[in-house]
VEXDREN-2710 file (C-alpha; in Angstrom, 1 decimal):
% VEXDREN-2710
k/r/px/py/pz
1/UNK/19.1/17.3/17.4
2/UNK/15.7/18.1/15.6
3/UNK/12.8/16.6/17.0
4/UNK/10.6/14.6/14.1
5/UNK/7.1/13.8/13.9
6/UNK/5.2/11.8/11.7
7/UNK/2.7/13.8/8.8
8/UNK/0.0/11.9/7.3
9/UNK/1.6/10.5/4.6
10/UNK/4.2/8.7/6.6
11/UNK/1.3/6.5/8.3
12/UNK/-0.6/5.7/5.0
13/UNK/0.3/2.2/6.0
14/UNK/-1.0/2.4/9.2
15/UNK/-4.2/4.3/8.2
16/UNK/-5.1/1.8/5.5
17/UNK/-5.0/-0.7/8.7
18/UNK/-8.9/0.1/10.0
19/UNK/-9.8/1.0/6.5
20/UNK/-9.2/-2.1/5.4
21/UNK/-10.6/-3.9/8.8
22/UNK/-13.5/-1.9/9.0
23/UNK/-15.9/-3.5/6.0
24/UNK/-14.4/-7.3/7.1
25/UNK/-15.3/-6.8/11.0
26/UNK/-18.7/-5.4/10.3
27/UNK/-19.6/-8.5/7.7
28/UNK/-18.1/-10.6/10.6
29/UNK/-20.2/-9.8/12.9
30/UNK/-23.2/-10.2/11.0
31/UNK/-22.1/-13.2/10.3
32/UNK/-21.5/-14.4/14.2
33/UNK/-25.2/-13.0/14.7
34/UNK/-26.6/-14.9/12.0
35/UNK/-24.9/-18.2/13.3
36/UNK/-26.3/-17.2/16.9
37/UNK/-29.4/-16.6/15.8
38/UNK/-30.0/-20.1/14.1
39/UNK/-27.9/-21.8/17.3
40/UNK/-30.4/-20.7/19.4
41/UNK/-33.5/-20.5/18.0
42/UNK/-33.4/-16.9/17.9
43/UNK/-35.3/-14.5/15.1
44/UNK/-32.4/-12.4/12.5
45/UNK/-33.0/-9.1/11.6
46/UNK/-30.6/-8.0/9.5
47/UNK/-31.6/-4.2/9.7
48/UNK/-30.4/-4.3/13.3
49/UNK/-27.5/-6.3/12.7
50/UNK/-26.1/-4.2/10.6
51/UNK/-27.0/-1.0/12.8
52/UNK/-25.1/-2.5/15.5
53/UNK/-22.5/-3.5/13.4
54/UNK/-21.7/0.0/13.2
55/UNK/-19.6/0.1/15.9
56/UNK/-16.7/-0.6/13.2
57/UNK/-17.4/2.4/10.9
58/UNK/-15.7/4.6/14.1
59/UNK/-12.3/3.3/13.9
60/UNK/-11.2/5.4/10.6
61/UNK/-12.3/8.7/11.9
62/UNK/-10.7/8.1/15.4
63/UNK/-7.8/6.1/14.2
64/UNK/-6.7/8.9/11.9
65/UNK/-7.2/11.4/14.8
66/UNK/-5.1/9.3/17.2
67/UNK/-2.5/9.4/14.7
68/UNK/-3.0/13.0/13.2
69/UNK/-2.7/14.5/16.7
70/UNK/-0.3/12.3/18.8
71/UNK/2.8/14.7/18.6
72/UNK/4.3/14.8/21.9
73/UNK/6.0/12.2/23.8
74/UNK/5.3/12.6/26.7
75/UNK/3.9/9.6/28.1
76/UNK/0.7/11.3/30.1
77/UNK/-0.2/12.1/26.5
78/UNK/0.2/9.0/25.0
79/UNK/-2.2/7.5/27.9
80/UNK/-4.9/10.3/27.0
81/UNK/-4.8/9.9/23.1
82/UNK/-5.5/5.8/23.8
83/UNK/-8.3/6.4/26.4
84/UNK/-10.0/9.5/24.6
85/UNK/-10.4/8.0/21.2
86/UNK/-11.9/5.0/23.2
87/UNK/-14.3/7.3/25.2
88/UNK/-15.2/9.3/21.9
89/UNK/-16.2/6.1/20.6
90/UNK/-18.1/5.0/23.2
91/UNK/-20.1/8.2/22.6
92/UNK/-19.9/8.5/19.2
93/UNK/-21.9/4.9/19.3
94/UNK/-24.1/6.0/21.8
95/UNK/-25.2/8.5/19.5
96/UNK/-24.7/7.1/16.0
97/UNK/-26.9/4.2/16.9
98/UNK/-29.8/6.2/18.7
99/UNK/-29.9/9.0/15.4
100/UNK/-30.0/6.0/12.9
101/UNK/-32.8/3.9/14.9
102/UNK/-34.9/6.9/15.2
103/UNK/-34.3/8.0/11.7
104/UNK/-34.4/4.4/10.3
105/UNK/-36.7/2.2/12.5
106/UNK/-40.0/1.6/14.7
107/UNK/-38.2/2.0/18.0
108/UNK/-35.3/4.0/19.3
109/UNK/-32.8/2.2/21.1
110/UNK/-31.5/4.8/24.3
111/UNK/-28.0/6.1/24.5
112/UNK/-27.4/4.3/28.1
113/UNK/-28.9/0.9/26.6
114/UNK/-26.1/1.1/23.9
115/UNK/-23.5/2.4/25.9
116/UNK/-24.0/-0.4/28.8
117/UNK/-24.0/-2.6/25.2
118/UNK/-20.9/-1.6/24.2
119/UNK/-19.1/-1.7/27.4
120/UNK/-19.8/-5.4/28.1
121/UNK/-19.4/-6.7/24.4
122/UNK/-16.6/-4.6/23.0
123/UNK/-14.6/-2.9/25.9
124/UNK/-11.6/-5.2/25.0
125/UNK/-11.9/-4.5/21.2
126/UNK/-11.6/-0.7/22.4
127/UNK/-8.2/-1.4/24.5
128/UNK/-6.9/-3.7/22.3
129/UNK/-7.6/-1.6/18.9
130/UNK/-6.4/2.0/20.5
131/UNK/-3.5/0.7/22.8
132/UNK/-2.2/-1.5/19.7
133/UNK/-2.3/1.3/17.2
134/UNK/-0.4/3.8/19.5
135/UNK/2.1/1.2/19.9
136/UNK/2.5/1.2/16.3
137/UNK/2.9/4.4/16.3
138/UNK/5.5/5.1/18.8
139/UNK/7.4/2.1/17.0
140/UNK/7.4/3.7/13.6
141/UNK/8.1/7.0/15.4
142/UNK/11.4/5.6/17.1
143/UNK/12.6/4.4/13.7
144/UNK/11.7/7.4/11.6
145/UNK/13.7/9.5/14.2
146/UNK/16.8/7.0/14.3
147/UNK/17.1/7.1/10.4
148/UNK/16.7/10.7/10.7
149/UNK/19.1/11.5/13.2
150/UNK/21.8/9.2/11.8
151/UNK/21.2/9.4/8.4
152/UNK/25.0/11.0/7.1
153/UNK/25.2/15.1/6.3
154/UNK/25.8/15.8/3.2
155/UNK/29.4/16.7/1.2
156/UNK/30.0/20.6/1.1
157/UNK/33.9/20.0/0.1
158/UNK/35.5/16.9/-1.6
159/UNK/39.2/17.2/-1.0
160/UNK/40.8/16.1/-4.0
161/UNK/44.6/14.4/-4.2
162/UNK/45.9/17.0/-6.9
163/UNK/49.8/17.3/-7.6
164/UNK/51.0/16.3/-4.5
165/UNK/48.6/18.3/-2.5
166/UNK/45.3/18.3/-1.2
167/UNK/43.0/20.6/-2.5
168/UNK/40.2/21.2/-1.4
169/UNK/36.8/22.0/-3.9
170/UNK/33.6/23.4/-2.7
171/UNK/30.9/21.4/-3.8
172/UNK/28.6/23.8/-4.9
173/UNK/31.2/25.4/-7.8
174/UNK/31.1/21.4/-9.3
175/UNK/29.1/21.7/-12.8
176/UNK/29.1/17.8/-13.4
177/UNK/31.1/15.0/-12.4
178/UNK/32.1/12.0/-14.5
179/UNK/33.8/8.8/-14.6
180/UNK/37.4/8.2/-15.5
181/UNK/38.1/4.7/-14.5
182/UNK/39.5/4.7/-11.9
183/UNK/38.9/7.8/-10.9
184/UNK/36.2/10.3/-11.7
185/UNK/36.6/13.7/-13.0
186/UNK/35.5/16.6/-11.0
187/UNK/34.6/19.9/-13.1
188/UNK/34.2/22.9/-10.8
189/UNK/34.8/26.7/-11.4
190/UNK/36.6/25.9/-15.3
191/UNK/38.8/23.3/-13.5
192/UNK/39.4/19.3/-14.2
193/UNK/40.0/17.4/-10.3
194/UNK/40.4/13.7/-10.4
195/UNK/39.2/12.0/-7.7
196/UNK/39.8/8.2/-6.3
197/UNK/36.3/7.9/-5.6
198/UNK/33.5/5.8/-7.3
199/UNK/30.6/7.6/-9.0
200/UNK/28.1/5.8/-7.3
201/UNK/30.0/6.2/-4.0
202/UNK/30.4/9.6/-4.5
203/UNK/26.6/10.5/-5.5
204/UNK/25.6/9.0/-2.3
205/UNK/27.2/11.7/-0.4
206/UNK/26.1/14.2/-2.7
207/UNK/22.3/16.0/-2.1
208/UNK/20.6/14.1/-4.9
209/UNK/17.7/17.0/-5.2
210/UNK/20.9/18.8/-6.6
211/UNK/23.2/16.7/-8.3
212/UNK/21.4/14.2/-10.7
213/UNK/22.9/11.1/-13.0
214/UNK/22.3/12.0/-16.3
215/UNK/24.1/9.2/-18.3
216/UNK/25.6/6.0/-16.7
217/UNK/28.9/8.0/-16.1
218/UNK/28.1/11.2/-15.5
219/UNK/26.3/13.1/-12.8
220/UNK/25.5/16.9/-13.2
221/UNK/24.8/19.8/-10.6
222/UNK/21.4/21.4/-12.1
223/UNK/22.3/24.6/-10.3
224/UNK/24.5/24.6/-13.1
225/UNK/22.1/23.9/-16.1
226/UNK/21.3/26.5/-18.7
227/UNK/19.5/24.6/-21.0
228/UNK/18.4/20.6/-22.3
229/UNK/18.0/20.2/-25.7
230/UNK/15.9/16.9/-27.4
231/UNK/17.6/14.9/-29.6
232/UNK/14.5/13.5/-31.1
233/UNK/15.4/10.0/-30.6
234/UNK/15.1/10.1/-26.4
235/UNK/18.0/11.7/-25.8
236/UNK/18.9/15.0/-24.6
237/UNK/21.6/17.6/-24.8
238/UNK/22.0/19.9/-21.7
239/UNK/24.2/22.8/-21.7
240/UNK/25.5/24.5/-18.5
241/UNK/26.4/28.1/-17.4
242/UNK/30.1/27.5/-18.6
243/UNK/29.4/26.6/-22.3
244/UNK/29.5/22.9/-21.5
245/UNK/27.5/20.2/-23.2
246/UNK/26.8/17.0/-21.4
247/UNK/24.2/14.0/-22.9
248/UNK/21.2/13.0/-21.4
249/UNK/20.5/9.5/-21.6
250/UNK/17.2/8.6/-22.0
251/UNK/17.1/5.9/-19.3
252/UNK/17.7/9.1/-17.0
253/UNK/15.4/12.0/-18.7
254/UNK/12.1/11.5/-16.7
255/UNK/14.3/11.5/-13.0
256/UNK/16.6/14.6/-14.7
257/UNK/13.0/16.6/-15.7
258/UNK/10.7/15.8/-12.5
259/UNK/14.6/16.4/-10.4
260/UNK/14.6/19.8/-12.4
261/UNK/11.1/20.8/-12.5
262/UNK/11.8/21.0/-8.4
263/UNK/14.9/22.5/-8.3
264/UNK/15.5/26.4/-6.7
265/UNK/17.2/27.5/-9.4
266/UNK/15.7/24.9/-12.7
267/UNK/13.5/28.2/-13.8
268/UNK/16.8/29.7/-14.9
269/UNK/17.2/27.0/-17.4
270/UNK/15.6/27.0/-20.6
271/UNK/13.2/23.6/-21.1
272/UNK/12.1/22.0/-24.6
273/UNK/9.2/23.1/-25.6
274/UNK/8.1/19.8/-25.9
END
């Protein structure tokens, strides 16, 4: 049972989470220290407001780390990839806010003043941010691997009802398959098989980086293209190894092309030249 992980791409979603938090919080909590300011009486700098307000700007760096790096499932490492990021950014803070003070202002503010800062007015935000977003995580992790592990294997024979006999035909001698209501047509090594199967049906069982709809009735096996042909009109004609000559519709040329362009064997086929 292979083990699955989650890249990068599969947690865009999740990624785009503190992107899109980020900017909001930080003019929140200007906000909040304008309001507190004018409450009580209080002078507004908005230079240090915003400096403080940095806090926020550490959640895409970490967050993608948590998520980048969180591989194993062991729960020990879960726990450590919830409490590091929240220690990094207790640091990172620390840091951040003392570089850009000294850089930036009259005074610098001290690493321990900050960090005692952060501790008491954001400690929560830290637990609840880190220990929410591995939760997500593991969620989207238990349904990636349940789709994964159940998701159906594809056809290698299609046993076909031929004469009074079943005969079995390897799927990867078919050239195309068609429709022939009710059944479909299977053509495979110079041979004709109908089949009481649906196209549709059929296709879903079928490795569709392989075998491709080309027309509303026909699918074709592009290990077994030689050639496509334009028509000039948005059509295509595509010939297999066999001599064959199927139509490409045009509804289907752009999935048939980028499907081909990607296929093991699509640079033995000869492509339009435009």
């Amino acid at each position: 049972m292979p083990h699955t992980t989650l890249s990068l791409p599969q947690n865009r979603r999740f990624l785009l989470i503190p992107i899109a938090a980020v900017p909001a919080m930080a003019v929140l909590t200007i906000l909040q220290d304008i309001s507190e300011a004018t409450f009580n009486g209080f002078s507004f700098f908005v230079s240090e407001s915003a400096l403080f307000s940095s806090f926020w700007l550490l959640f895409i760096p970490l967050v993608f780390l948590q998520y980048r790096f969180v591989k194993k499932p062991w729960p020990i490492i879960r726990l450590a990839w919830v409490v590091l990021p929240m220690l990094l950014h207790l640091l990172g803070y620390a840091v951040l806010i003392w570089v850009l003070s000294f850089l930036l202002f009259d005074h610098t503010y001290a690493m321990g003043q900050t960090l005692g800062y952060a501790l008491s007015e954001y400690l929560y935000v830290l637990v609840l941010s880190y220990g929410g977003s591995m939760i997500l995580l593991l969620q989207r992790t238990q349904k990636t691997r349940f789709f994964t592990q159940n998701e159906p294997e594809k056809l290698t024979i299609i046993v076909v009802f031929n004469g009074g006999q079943y005969t079995p035909v390897a799927v990867a001698e078919i050239a195309y398959i068609e429709a022939a209501t009710p059944y479909v047509a299977i053509h495979a090594a110079g041979k004709k098989h109908l089949h009481t199967e649906t196209l549709k049906s059929l296709a879903e069982k079928l490795d569709a980086g392989q075998f491709v709809r080309i027309h509303k009735s026909a699918i074709v096996n592009l290990h077994k293209v030689r050639s496509y042909k334009s028509r000039l009109n948005g059509d295509y004609d595509i010939t297999l190894q066999d001599g064959s000559q199927l139509r490409l519709s045009r509804n289907y040329a752009a999935n048939f092309k980028e499907k081909m362009s990607r296929c093991p064997s699509s640079g033995q086929a000869k492509k339009p030249s435009a």
